[in-house]
N, CA, C and O atoms as a Tinker XYZ file with bonds, in Angstrom:
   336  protein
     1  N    113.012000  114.059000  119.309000    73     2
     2  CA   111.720000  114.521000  118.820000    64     1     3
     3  C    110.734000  114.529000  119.986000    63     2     4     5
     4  O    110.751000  113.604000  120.798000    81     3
     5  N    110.025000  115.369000  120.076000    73     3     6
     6  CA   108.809000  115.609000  121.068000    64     5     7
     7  C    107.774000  114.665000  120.709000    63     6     8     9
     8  O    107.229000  114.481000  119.620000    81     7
     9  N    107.566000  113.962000  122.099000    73     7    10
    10  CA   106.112000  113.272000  121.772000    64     9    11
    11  C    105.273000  114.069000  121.893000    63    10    12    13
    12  O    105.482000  115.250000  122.169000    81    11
    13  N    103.861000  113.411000  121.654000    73    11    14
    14  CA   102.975000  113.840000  121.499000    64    13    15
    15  C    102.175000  114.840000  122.959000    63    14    16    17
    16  O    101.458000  115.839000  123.015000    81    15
    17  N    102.991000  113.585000  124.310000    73    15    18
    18  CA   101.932000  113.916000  125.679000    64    17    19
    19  C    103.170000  115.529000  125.620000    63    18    20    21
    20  O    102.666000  116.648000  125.712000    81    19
    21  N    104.294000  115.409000  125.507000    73    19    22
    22  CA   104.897000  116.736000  125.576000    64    21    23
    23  C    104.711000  118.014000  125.274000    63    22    24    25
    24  O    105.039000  119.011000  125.917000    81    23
    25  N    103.905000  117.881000  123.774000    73    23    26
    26  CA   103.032000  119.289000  123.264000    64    25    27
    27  C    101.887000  119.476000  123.629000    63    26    28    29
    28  O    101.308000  120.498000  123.261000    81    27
    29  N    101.302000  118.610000  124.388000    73    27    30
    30  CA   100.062000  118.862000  125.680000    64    29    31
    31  C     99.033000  118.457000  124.268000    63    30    32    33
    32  O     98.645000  119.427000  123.617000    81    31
    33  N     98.772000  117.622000  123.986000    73    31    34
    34  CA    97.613000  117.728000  122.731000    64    33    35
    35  C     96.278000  117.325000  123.326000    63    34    36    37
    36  O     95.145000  117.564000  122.909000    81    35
    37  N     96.607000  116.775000  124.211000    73    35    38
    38  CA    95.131000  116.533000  125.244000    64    37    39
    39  C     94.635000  115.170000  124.144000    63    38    40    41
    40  O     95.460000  114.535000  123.487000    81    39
    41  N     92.950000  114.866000  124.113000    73    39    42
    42  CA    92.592000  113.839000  123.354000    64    41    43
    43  C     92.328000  114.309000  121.943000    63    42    44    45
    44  O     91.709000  113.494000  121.260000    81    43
    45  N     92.645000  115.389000  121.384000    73    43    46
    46  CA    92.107000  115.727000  120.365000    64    45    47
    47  C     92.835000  114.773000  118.669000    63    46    48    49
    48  O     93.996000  114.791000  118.260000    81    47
    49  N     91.997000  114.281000  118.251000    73    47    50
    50  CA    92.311000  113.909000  116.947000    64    49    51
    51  C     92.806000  114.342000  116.187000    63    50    52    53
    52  O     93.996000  114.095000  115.989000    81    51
    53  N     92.120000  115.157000  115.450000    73    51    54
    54  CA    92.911000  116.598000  114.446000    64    53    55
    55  C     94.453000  116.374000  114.795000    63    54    56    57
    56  O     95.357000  115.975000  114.062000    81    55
    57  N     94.480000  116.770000  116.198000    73    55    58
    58  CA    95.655000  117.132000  116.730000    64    57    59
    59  C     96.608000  116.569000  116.395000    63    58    60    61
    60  O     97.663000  117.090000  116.035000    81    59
    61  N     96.243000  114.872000  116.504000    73    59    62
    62  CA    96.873000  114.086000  116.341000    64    61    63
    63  C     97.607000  113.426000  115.220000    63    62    64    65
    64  O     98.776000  113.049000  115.143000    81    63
    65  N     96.453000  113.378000  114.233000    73    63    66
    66  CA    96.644000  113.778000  112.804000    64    65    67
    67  C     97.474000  114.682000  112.407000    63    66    68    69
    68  O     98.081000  114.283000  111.413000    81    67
    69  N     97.765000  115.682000  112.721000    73    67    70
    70  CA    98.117000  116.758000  112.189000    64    69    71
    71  C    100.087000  116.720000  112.650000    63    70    72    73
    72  O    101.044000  117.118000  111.986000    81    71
    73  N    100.051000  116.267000  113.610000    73    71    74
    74  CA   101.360000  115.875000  114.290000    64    73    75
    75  C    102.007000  114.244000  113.296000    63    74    76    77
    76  O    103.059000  114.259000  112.658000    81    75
    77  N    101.256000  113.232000  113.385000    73    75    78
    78  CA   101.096000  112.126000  112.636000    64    77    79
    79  C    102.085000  112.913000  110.858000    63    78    80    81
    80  O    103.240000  112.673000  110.507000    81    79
    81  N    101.142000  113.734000  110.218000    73    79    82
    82  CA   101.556000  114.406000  108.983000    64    81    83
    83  C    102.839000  114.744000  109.073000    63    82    84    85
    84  O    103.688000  114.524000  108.210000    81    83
    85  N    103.091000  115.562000  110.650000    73    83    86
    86  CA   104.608000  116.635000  110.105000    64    85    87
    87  C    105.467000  115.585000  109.995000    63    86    88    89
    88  O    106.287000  115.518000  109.079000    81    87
    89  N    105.303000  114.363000  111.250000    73    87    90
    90  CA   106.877000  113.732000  111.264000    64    89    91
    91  C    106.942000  112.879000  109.761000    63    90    92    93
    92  O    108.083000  112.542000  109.447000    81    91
    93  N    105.964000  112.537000  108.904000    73    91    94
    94  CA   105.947000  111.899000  107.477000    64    93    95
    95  C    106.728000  113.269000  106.485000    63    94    96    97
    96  O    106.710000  113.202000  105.256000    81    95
    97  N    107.186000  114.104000  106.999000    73    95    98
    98  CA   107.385000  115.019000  105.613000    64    97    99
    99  C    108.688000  115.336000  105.905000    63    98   100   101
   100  O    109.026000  116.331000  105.263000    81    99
   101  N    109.869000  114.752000  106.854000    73    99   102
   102  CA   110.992000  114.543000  107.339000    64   101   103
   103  C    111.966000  113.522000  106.101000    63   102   104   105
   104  O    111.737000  113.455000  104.894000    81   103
   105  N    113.399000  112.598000  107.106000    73   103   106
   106  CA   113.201000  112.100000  106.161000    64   105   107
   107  C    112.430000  110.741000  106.063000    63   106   108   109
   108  O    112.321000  110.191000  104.967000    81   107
   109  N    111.940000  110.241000  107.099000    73   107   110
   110  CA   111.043000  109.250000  107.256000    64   109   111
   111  C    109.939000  109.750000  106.681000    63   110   112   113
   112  O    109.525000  110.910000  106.659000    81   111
   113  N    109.288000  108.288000  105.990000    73   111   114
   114  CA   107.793000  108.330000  105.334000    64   113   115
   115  C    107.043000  107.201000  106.337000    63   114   116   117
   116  O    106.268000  106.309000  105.992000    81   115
   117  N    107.516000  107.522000  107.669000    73   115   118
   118  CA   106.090000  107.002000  108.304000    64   117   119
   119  C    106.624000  108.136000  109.693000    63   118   120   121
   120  O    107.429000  109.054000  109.854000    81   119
   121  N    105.541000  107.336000  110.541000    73   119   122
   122  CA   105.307000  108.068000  112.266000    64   121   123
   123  C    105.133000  106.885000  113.125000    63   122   124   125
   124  O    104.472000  105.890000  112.829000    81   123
   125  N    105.813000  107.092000  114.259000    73   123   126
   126  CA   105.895000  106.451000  115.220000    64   125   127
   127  C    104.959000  106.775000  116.539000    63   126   128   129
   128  O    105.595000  107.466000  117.334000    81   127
   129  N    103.605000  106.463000  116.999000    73   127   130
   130  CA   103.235000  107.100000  118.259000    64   129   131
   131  C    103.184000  106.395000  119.251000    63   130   132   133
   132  O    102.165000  105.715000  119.373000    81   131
   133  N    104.180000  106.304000  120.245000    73   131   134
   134  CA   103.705000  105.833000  121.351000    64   133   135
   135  C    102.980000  105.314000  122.225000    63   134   136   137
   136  O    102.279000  106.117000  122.841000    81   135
   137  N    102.897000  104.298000  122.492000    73   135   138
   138  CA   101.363000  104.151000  123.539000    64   137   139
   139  C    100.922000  104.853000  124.378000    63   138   140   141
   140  O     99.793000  105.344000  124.385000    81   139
   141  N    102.172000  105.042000  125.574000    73   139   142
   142  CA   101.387000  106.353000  126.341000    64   141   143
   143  C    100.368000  107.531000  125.770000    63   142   144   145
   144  O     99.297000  107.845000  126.288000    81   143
   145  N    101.009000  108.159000  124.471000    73   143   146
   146  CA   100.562000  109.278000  123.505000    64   145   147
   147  C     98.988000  108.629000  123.107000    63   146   148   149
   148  O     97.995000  109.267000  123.458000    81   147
   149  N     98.852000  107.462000  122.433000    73   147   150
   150  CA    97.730000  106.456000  122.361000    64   149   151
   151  C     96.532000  106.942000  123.719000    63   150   152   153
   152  O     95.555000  107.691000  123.726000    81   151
   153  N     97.082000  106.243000  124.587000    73   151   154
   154  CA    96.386000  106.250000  125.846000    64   153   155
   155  C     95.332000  107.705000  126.027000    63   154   156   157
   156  O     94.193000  107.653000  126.490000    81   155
   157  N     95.931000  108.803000  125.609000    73   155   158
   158  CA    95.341000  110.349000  125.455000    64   157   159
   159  C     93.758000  110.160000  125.259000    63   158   160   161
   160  O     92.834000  110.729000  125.839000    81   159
   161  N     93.737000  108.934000  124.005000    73   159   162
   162  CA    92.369000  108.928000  123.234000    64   161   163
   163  C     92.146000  108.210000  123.117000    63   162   164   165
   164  O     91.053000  108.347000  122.569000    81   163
   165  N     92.487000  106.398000  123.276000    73   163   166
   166  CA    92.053000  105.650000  123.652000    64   165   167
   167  C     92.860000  104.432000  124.381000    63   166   168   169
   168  O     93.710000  103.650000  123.956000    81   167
   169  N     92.148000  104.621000  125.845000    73   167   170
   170  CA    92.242000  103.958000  126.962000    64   169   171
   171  C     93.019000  102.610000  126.465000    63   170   172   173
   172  O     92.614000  101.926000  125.525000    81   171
   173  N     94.302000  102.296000  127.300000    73   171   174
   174  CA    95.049000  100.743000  127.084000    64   173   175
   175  C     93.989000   99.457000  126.907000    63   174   176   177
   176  O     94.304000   98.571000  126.113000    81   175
   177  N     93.000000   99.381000  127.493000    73   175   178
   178  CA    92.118000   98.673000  127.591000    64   177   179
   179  C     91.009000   98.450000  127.336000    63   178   180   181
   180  O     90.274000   97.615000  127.863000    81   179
   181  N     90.633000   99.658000  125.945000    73   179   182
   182  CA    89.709000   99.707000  126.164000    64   181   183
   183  C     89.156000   98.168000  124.495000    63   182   184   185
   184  O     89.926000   97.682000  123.666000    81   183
   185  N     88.203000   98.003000  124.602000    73   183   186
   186  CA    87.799000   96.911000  123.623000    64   185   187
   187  C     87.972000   98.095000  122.297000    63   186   188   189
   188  O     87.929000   99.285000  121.987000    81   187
   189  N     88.208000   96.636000  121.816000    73   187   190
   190  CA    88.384000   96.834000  120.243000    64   189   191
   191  C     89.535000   98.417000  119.520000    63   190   192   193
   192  O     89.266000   99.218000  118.624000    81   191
   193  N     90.739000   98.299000  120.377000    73   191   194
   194  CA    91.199000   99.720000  120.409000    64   193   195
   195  C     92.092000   99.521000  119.299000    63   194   196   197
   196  O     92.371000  100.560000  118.700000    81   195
   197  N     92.733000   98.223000  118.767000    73   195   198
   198  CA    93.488000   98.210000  117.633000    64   197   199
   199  C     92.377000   98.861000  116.734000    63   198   200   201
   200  O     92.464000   99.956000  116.178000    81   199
   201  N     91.656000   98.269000  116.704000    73   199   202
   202  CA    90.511000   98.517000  115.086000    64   201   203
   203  C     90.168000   99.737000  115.228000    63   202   204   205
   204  O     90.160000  100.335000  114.152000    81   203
   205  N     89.703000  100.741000  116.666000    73   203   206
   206  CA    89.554000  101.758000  116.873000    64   205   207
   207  C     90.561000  102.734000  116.117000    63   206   208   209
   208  O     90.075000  103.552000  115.335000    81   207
   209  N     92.127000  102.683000  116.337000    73   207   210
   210  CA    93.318000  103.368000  116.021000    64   209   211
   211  C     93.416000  103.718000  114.045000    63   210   212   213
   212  O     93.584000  104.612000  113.215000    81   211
   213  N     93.128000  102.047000  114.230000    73   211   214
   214  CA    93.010000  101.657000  112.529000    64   213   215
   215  C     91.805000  102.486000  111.630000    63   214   216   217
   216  O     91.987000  103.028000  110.540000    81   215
   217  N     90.614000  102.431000  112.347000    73   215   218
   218  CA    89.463000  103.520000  111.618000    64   217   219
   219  C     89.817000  104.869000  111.558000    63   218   220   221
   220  O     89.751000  105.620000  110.585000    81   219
   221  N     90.316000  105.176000  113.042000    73   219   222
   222  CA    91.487000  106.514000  112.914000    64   221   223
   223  C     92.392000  106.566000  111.458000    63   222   224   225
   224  O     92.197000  107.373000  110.549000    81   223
   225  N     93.123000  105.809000  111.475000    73   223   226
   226  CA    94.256000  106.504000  110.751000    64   225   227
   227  C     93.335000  106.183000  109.142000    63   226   228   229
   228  O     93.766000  106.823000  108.184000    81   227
   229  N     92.069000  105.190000  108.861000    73   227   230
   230  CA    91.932000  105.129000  107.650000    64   229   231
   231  C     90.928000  106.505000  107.327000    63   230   232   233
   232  O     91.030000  106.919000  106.173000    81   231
   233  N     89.982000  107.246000  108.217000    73   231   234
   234  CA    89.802000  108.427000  108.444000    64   233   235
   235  C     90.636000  109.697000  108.382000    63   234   236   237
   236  O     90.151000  110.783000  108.065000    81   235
   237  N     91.946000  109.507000  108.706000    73   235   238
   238  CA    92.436000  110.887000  108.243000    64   237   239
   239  C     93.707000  110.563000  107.123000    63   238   240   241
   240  O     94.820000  111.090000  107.107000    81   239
   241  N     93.115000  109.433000  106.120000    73   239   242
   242  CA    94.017000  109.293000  105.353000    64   241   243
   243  C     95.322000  108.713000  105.383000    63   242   244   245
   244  O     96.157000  108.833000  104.487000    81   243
   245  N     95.500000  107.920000  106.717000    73   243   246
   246  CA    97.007000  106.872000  106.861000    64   245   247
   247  C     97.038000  105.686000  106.651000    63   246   248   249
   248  O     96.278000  105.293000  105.766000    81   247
   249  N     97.655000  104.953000  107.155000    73   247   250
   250  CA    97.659000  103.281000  107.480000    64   249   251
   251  C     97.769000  102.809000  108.402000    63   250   252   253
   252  O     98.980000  102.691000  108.591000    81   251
   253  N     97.276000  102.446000  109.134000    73   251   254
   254  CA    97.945000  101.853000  110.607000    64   253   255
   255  C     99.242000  100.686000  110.368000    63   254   256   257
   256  O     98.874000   99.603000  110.823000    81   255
   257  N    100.450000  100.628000  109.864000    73   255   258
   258  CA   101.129000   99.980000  109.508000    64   257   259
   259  C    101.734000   98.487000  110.461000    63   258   260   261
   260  O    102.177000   97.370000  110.195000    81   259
   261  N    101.331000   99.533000  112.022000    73   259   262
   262  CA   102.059000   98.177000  112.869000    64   261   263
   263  C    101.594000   98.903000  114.482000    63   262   264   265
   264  O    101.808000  100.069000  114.814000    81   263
   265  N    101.023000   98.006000  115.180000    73   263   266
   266  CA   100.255000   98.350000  116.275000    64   265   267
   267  C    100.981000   97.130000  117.131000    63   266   268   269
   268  O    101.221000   96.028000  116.639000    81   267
   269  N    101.345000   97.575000  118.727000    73   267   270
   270  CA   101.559000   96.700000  119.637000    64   269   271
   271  C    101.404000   97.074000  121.119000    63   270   272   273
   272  O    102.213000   97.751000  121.754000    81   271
   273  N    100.321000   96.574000  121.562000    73   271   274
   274  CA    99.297000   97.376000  122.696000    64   273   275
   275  C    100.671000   97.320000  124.018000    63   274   276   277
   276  O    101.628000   96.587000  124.268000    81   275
   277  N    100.288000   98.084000  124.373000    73   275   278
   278  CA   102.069000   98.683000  124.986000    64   277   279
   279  C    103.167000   99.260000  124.275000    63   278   280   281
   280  O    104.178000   99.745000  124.782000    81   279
   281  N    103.048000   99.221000  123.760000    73   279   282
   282  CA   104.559000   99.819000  122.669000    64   281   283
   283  C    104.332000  101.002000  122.100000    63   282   284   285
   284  O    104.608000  102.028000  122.722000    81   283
   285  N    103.838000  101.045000  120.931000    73   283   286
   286  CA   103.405000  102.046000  119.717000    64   285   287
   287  C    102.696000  101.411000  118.273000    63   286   288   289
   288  O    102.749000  100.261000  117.837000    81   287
   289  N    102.077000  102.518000  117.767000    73   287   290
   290  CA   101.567000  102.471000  116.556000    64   289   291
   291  C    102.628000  102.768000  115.464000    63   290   292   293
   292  O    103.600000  103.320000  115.980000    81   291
   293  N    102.747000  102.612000  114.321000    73   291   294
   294  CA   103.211000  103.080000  113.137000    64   293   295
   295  C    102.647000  103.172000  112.273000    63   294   296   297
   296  O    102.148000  102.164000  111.773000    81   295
   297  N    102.432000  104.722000  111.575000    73   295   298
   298  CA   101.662000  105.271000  110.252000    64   297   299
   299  C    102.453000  105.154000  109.239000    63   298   300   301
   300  O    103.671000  105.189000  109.411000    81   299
   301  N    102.015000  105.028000  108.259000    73   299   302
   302  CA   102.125000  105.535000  106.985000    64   301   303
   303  C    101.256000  106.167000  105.932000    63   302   304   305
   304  O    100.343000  106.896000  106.320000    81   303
   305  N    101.405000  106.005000  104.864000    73   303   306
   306  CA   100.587000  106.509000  103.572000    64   305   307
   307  C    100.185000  105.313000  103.061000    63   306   308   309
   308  O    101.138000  104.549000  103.215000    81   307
   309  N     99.282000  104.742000  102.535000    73   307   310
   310  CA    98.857000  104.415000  101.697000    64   309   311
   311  C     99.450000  104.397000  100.146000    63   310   312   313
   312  O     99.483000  105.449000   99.509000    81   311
   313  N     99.926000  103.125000   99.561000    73   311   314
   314  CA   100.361000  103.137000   98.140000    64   313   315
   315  C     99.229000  103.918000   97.270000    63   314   316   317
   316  O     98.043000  103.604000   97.174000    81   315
   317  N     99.914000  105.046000   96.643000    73   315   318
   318  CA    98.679000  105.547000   95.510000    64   317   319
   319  C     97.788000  104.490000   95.278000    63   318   320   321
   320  O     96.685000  104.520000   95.824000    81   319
   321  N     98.115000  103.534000   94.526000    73   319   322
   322  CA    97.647000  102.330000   93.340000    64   321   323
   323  C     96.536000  101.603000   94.989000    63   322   324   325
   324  O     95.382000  101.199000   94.852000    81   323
   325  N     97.064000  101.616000   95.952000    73   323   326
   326  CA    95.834000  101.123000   97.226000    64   325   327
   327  C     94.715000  101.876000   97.861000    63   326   328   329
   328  O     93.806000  101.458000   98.578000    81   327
   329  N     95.090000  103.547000   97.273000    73   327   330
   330  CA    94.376000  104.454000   98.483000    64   329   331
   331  C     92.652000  104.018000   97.664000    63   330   332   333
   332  O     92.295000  103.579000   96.571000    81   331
   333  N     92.205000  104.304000   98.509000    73   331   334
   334  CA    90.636000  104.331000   98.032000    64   333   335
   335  C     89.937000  105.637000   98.680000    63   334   336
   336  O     88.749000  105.874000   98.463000    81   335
């Protein structure tokens, strides 16, 4: 599967989101993004970048399921019965 820095998405959100969506409609119901891919839009270092990622994904409707600064993020959906 193509990461993210591979389809050139630059820092754009949407973008990101929108990539985030396709790999959930596979047969996996989550997404995996990379840190490097991370790094695009917010800096390894920069303060408060877990919670940053996390307002992200609760903004375009995900979960931030599992974050590890170097590694990757993991999305999901939200349980119906949790979404707000």
């Amino acid at each position: 599967m193509q990461s993210v820095c591979e389809l050139r998405f630059g820092t754009d959100m949407e973008t990101l989101a929108k990539q985030i969506e396709l790999r959930m409609h596979g047969e996996w119901k989550h997404s995996l993004i990379d840190d490097k891919d991370l790094e695009r839009i917010w800096p390894i270092n920069e303060q408060d970048r877990e919670e940053k990622i996390a307002q992200f994904a609760k903004e375009y409707g995900f979960r931030l399921r599992f974050y590890k600064k170097g590694l990757c993020a993991i999305f999901d959906r939200w349980p119906p019965e949790q979404r707000t």
